[in-house]
KOLLO-962533 format. One line per 8 residues: number of its first residue (from 1); their letters; for each residue x, y, z of C-alpha. Coordinates in Angstrom, 1 decimal. Each point is the difference from the previous one (the first is absolute). Last residue first. Layout:
residues N
NUM) A) X/Y/Z  ...
***
This chain:
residues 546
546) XXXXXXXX) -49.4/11.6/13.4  3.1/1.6/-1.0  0.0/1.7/2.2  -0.4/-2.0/2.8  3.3/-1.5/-1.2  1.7/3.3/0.1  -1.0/0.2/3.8  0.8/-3.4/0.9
538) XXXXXXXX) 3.2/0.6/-1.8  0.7/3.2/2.0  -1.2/-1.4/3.4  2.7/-2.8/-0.4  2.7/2.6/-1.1  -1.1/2.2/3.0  0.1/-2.7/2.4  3.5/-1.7/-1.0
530) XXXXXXXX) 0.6/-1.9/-2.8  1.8/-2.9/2.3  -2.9/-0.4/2.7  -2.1/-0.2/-3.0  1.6/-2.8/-1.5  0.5/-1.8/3.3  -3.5/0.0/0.3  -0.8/-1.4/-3.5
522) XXXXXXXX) 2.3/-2.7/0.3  1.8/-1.1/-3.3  -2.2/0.7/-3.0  -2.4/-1.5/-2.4  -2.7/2.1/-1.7  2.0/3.1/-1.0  0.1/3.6/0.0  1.7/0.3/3.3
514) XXXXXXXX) -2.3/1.9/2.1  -3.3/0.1/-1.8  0.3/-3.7/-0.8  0.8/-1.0/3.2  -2.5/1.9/1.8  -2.8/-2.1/-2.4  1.7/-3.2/0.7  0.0/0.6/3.5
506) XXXXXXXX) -3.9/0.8/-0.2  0.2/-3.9/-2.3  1.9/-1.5/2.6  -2.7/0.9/2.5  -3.1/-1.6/-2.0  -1.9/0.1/-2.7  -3.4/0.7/-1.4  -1.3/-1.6/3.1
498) XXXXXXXX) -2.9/-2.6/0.5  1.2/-2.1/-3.4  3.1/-0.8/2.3  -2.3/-2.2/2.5  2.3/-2.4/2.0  3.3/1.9/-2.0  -1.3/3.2/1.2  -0.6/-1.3/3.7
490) XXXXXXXX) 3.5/-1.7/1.0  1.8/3.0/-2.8  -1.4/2.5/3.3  -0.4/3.6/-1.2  -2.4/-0.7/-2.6  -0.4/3.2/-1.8  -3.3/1.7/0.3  1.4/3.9/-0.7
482) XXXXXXXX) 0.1/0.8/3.6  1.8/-3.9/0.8  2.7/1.0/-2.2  1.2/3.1/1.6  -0.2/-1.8/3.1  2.5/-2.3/-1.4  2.4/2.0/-0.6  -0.5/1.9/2.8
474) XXXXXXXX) 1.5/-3.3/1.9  2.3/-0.2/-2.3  1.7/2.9/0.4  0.0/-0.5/4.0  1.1/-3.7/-0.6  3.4/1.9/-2.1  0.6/2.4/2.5  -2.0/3.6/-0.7
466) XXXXXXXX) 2.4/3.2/0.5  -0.8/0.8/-4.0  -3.5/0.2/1.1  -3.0/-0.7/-2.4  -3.6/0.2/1.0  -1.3/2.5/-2.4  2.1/-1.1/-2.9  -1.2/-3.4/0.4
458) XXXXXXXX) -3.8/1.2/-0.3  1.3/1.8/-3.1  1.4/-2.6/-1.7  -3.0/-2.5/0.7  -2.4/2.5/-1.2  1.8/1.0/-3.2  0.1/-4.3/-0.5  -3.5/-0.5/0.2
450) XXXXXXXX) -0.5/3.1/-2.0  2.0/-1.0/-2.7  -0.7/-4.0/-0.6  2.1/-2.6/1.1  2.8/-1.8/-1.2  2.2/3.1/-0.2  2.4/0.4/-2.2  1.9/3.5/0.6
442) XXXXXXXX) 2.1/0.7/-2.6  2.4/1.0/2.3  3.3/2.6/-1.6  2.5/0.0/3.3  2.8/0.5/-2.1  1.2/3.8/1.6  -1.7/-0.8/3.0  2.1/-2.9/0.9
434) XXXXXXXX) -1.1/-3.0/2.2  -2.0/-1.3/-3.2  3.5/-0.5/-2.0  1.4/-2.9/2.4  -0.6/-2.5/-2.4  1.9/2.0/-2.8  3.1/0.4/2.0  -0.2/-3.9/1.1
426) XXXXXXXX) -0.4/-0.9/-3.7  3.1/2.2/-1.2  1.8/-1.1/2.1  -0.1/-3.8/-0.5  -1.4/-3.2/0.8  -2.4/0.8/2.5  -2.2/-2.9/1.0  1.6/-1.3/2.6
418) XXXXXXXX) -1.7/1.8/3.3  1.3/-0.4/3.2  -1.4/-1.2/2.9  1.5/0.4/3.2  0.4/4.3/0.1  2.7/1.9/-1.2  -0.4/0.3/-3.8  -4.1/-1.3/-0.6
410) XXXXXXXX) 0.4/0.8/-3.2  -3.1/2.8/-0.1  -0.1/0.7/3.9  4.0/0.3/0.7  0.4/1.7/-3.7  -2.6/2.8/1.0  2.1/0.2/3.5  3.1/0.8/-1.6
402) XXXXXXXX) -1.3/2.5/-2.7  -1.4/2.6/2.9  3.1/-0.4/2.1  2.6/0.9/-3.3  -2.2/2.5/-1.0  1.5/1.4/-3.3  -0.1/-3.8/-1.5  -3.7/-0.3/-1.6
394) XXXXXXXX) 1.3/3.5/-1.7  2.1/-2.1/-2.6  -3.4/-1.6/-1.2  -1.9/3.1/-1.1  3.1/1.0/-1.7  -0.1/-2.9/-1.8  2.1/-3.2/0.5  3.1/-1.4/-1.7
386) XXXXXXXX) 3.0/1.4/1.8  -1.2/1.7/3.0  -2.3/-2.3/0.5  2.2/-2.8/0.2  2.0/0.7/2.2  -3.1/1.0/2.4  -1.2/-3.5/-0.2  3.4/-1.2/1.2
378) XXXXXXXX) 0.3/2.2/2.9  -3.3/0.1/1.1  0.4/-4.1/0.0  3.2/0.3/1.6  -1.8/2.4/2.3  -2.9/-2.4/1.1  1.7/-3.2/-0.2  0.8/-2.1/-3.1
370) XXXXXXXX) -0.4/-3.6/0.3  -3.2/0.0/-2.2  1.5/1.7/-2.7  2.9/-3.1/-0.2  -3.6/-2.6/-0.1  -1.9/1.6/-2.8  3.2/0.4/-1.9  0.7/-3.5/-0.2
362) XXXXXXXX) -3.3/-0.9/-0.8  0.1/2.6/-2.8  3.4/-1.6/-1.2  -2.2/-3.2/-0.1  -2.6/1.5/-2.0  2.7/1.7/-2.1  1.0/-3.6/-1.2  3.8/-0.2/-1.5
354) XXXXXXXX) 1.5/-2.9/-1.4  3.5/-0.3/0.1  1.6/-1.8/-2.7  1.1/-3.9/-0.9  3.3/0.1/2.0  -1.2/1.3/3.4  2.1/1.8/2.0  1.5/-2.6/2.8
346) XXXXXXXX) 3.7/-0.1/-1.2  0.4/3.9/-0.1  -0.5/-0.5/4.1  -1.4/2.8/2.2  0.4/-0.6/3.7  -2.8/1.8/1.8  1.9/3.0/2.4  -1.4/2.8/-2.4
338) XXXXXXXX) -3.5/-1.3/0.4  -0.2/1.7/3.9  -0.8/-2.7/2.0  -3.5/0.6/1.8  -1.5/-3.1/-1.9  2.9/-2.8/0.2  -1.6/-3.1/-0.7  -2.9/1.5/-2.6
330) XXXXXXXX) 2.9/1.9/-1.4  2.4/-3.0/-0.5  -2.8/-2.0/-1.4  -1.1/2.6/-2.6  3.9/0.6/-0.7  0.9/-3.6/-1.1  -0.9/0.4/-3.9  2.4/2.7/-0.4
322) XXXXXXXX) -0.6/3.1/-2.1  -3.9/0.2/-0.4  -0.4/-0.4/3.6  2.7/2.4/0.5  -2.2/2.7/-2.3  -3.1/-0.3/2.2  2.4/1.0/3.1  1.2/2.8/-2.5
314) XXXXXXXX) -3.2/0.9/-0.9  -1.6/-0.1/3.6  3.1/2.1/1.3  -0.7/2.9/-2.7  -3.8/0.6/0.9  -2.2/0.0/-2.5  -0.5/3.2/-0.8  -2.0/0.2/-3.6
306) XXXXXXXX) 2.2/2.2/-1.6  3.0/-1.8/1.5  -1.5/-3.4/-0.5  -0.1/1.1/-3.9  3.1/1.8/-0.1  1.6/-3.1/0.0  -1.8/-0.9/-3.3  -1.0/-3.4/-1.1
298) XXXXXXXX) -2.7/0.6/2.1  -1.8/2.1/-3.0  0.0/-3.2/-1.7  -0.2/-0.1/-4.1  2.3/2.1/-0.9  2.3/-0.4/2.7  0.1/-3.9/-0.4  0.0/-2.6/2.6
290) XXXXXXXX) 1.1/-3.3/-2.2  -2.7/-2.3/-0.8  -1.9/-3.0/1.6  -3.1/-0.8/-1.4  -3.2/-0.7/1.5  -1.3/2.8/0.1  2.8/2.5/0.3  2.0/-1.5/3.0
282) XXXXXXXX) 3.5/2.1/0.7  3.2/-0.1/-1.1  3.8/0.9/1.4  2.9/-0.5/-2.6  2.2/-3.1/0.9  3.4/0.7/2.1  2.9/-0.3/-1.8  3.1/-0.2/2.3
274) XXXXXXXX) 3.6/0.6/-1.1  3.3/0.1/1.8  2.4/2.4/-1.4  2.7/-0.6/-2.7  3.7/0.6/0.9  0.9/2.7/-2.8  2.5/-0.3/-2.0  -2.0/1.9/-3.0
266) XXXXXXXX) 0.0/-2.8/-2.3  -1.6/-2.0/2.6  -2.0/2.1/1.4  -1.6/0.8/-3.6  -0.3/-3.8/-0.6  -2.0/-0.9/3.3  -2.7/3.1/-0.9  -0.1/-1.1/-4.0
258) XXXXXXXX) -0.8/-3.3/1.5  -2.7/1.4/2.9  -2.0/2.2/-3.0  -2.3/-2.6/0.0  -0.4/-0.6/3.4  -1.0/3.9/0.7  -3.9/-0.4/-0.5  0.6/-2.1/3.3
250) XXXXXXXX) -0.6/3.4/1.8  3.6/0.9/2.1  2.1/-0.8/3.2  3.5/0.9/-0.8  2.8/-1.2/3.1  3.8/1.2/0.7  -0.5/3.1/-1.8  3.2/2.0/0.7
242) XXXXXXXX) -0.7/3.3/-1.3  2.7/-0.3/-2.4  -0.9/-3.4/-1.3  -4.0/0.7/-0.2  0.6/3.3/-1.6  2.3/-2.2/-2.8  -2.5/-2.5/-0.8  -3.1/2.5/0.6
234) XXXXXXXX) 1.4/2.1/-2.7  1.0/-2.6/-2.7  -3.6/-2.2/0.1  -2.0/3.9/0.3  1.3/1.5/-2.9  2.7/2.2/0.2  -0.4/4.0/-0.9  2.6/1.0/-2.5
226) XXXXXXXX) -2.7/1.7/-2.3  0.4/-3.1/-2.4  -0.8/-2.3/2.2  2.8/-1.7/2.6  -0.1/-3.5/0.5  -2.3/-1.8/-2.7  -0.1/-3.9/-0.2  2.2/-2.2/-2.0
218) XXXXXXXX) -2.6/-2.6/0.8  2.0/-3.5/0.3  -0.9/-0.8/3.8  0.6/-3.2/1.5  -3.3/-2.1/0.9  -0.8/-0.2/3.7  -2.0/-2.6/1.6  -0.7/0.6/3.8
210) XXXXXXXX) 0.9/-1.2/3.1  -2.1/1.5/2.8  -3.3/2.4/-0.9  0.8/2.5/2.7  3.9/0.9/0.3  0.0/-1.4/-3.5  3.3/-2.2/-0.2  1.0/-0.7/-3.7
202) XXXXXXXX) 0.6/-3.4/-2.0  1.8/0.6/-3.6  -1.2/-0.4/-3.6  2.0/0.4/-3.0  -1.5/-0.2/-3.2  -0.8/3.7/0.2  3.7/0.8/-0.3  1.5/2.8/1.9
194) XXXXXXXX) 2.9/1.9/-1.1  -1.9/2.9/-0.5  1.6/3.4/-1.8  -2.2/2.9/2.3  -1.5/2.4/-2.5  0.8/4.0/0.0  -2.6/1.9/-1.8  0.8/2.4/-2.8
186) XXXXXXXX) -1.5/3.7/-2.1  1.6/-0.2/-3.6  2.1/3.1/-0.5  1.4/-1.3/-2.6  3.5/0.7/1.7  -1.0/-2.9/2.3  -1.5/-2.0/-2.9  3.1/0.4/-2.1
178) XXXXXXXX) 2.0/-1.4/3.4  -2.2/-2.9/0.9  0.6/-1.3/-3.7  3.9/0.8/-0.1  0.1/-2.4/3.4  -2.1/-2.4/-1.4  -3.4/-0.8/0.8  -0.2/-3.8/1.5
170) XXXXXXXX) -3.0/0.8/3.2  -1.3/2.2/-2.1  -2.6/-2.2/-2.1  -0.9/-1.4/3.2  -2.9/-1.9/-2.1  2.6/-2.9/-0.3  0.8/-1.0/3.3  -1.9/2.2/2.3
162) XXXXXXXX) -2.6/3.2/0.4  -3.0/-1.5/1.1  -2.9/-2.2/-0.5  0.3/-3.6/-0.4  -1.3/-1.1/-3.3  -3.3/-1.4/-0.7  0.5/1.2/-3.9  -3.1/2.8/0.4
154) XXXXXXXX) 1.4/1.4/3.0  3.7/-0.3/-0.8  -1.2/2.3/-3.0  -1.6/2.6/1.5  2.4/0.5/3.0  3.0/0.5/-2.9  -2.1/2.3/-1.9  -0.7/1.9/3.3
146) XXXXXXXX) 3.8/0.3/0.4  0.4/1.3/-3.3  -2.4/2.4/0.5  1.3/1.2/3.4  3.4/0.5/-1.5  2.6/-2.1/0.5  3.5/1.7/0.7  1.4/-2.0/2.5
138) XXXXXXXX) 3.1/0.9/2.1  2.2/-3.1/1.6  0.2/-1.7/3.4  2.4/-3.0/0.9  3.1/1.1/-1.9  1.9/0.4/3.4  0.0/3.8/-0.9  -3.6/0.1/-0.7
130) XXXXXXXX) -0.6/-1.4/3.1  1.9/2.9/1.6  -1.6/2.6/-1.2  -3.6/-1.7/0.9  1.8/-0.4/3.7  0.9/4.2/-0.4  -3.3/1.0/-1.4  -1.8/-1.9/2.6
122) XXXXXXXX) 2.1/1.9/2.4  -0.6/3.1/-1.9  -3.8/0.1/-0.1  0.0/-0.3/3.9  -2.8/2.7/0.5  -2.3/-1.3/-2.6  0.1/-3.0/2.7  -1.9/2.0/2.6
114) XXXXXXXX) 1.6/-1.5/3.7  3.8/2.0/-0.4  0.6/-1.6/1.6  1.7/-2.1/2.6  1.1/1.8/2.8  -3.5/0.6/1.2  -2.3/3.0/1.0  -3.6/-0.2/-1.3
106) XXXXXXXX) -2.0/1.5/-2.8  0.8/-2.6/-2.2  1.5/-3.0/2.3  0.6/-1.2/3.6  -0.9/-1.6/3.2  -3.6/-0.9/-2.0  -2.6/0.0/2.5  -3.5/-2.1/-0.5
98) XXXXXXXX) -2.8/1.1/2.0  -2.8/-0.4/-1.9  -0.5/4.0/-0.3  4.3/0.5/-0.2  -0.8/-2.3/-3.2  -2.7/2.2/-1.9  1.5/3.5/1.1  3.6/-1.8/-1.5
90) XXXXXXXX) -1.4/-0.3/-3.1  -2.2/2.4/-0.6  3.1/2.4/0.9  1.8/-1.9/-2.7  -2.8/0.5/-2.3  0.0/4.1/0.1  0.3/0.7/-3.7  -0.6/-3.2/-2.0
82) XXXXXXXX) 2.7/-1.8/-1.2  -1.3/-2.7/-3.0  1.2/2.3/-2.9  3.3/0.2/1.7  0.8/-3.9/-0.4  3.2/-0.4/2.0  -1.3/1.0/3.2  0.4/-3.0/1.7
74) XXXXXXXX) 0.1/1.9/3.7  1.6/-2.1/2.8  -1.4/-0.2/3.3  1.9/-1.7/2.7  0.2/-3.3/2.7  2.8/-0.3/1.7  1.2/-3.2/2.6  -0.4/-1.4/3.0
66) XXXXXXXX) -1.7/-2.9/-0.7  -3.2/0.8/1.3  0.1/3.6/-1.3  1.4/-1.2/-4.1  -2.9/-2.9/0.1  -2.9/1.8/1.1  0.7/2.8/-2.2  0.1/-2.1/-2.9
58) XXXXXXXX) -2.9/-2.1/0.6  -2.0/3.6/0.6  1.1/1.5/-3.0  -0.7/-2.8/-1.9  -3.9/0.0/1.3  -0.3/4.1/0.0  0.8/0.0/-3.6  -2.2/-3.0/-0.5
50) XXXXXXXX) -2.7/2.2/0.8  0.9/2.4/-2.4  1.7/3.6/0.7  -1.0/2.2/-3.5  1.8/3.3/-0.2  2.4/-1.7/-2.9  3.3/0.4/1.5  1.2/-3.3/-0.8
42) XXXXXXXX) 0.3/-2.2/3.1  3.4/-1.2/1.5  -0.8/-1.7/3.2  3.4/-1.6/1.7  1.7/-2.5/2.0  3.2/0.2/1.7  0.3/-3.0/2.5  2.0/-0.7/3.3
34) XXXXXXXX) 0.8/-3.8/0.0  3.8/1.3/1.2  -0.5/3.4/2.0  0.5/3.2/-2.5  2.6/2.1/-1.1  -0.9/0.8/-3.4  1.7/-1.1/-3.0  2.1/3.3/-1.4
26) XXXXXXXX) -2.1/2.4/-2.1  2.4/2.7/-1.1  3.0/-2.6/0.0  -1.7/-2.2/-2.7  -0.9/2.8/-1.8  3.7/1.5/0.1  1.2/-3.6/-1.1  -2.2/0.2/-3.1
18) XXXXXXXX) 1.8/3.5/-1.1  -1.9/2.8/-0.8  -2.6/1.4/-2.6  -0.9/3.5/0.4  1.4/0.7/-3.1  -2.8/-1.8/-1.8  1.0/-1.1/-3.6  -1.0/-3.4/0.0
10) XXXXXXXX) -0.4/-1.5/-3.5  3.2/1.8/-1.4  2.2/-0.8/3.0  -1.6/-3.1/0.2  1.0/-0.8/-4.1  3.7/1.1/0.7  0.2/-2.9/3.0  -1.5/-2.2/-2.3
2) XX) 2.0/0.3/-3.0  -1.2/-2.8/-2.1
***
């Protein structure tokens, strides 16, 4: 066989160059010994998983502590996957959480292009020169053949795959391949194994430890029949020229980690370190199952987006999930920014990540509690203007106005806070009834209409916005001792059938007309923060409505 004449034949792209100018295009960086070059390679599907955000952060943290490069690469490969926009998605999603990448698609960097359709003719040139070394061939199964072949290991209990004998190309001869060339007939290009399944050898996982690996003996698919690589032959080479020094990736990828060893090792290539983290799962029942974006809408990065959680209690939730010493480190060092906790590959858990959303909500509850008054404007106001109404986005066009609803309602400021917000979007909600574009009461009184039309408009005579809080009261409660409310609690809770209720119940009343709701923080401060005309407004429409 002719091999150098079949390459030429196989691999007709004139863009093709010499290996040594590849080699001396992308030269091994110049970084500190121990520095790392780690990666996140996601197709460009639209959809940013959970687990997206959990290898990207293991990666990142590993590449910036050691000194080293972390970049996005683009597996593009399968163009009926891409979806227009996705790489934006993707680095919106990440920048959010606060993961940088130093280089990549849509970056700078000296060691792209970063979309693989882009490099088609360095794959082209190593798949060129397999062929020549007589280590890659063209196959000319047809889809139905193939599925013939499936069909019947299935049924017999065979391994599945093309090898031994069901590579029915693997032995063509050269007259063979050359009448099915000038036939026309449409051609993959195989890699030639030299493994041997019988052979077994010991590998390093950077997360599992030692591992059993059997040799491959798939004569696996390099380039398709459009040119485009598959994934095993494109990340080999893309990891070697971008200098890859470590791949963390899903565990789904162990099976594919023999035909991984034996393309670097046909290539040349020095192989990269390898860590398989288990998928993360979550508690259904009581089952444990992987996180699924079907099923789970937290699945989703834009999930915590939508909802606003705020990026530093996902990432700190994230860590815990990561390494198993984190918790402790952050309960030791509280006010140290996370950045400065040493992450170690050795300490992710080898049996999967669970994730709980209660205790990410926990999390949450106590990051939005350490916000102050403007990063809290800040961060609420972000997310309005991405995810909330137009109703919403005008909470943030008085700056002072906003502030001091947030100091009342979470308590931002003052000695106790409140740690029940979770998110954004509940905190922007919550503070609705200070708005009179969404203040829509319902008025619920507990008492009947002319009781409470009496109360409201004996308050309304007696109100003054320049009252202290004890002057407020004060009326308050002579308001309810007009209409035979007990003003002392000693005396109504002596004789409570002598009173139909008492001066909680008057405040209870204003409340309602004023906010809309039952249960609020201080009444007094509420009003002070409407204003008089907006308190006198509500009084009035809640008169009216009487």
């Amino acid at each position: 066989m002719d091999w150098n004449k079949l390459a030429e034949a196989l691999i007709t792209d004139e863009n093709v160059k010499p290996l040594e100018y590849y080699e001396a295009l992308y030269p091994e960086r110049a970084l500190e010994k121990g520095a790392q070059v780690t990666r996140l390679a996601p197709s460009p599907t639209g959809f940013m998983h959970l687990g997206n955000l959990y290898v990207a952060l293991a990666n990142e943290r590993i590449a910036h502590q050691s000194g080293g490069v972390f970049y996005l690469r683009i597996e593009d490969t399968d163009e009926k996957r891409k979806v227009e926009g996705a790489v934006e998605v993707i680095h919106q999603s990440l920048k959010y959480f606060g993961v940088a990448f130093d280089e990549g698609a849509d970056l700078c960097g000296d060691y792209g292009p970063y979309y693989q359709r882009q490099r088609a003719e360095i794959y082209h040139a190593y798949a060129k020169e397999l062929i020549k070394r007589g280590l890659a061939y063209p196959c000319f199964c047809t889809e139905e053949e193939l599925e013939n072949t499936r069909n019947h290991q299935t049924e017999n209990k065979l391994l599945p795959g093309y090898y031994g004998e069901f590579a029915k190309c693997r032995n063509l001869t050269e007259e063979e391949i050359y009448e099915n060339l000038k036939a026309g007939k449409p051609y993959v290009i195989r890699l030639r194994s030299q493994g041997d399944v019988n052979v077994k050898h010991t590998f390093r996982d950077e997360v599992k430890g030692e591992i059993t690996v059997t040799e491959n003996n798939q004569d696996v698919v390099i380039l398709k029949s459009d040119g485009i690589p598959t994934y095993h032959f494109a990340h080999a080479i893309d990891d070697h020229f971008m200098r890859t020094t470590l791949v963390i990736r899903g565990e789904e990828w162990l099976s594919s980690l023999p035909i991984h060893i034996e393309l670097f090792k046909v290539l040349g290539f020095r192989l990269p370190k390898y860590g398989h983290n288990c998928s993360i799962q979550k508690m259904d029942g009581e089952t444990r199952r992987k996180l699924s974006k079907r099923k789970d809408p937290e699945a989703s990065l834009t999930f915590y987006r939508e909802q606003g959680y705020h990026p530093t209690a996902v990432r700190k939730y994230m860590m815990t999930l990561l390494n198993s010493n984190f918790e402790e480190w952050l309960l030791k060092f509280p006010d140290k920014p996370i950045d400065e906790f040493k992450y170690s590959i050795g300490k992710m858990g080898k049996s999967g990540a669970l994730f709980d959303i209660l205790k990410l909500n926990d999390v949450s509850k106590t990051m939005m509690a350490t916000l102050n008054e403007s990063e809290m404007f800040d961060f609420l106001k972000a997310w309005a203007d991405e995810f909330g109404s137009d109703e919403q986005k005008s909470y943030f066009a008085d700056r002072t106005y906003t502030e001091r609803v947030l100091a009342l309602c979470m308590g931002v400021g003052g000695k106790k806070r409140r740690k029940d917000f979770v998110c954004a979007k509940q905190a922007v909600e919550f503070i609705s009834y200070f708005f009179d574009e969404t203040f829509c009461p319902d008025y619920a009184y507990r008492f009947d209409k002319q009781t409470v039309k009496k109360v409201l408009l004996g308050f309304k005579t007696v109100y003054d916005y320049a009252d202290d809080a004890q002057a407020w009261f004060d009326k308050v409660k002579a308001v309810a001792g007009e209409n035979g409310f007990a003003t002392d609690m000693k005396a109504y809770k002596a004789d409570p059938a002598a009173f139909p209720g008492n001066v909680s119940d008057i405040a209870e009343m204003l409340r309602i007309a004023t906010t809309g709701l039952a249960n609020t923080p201080d009444l007094w401060t509420i009003m002070q923060i409407l204003g008089e005309e907006r308190t006198l407004a509500r009084l009035n429409k809640a008169i009216g409505n009487l």
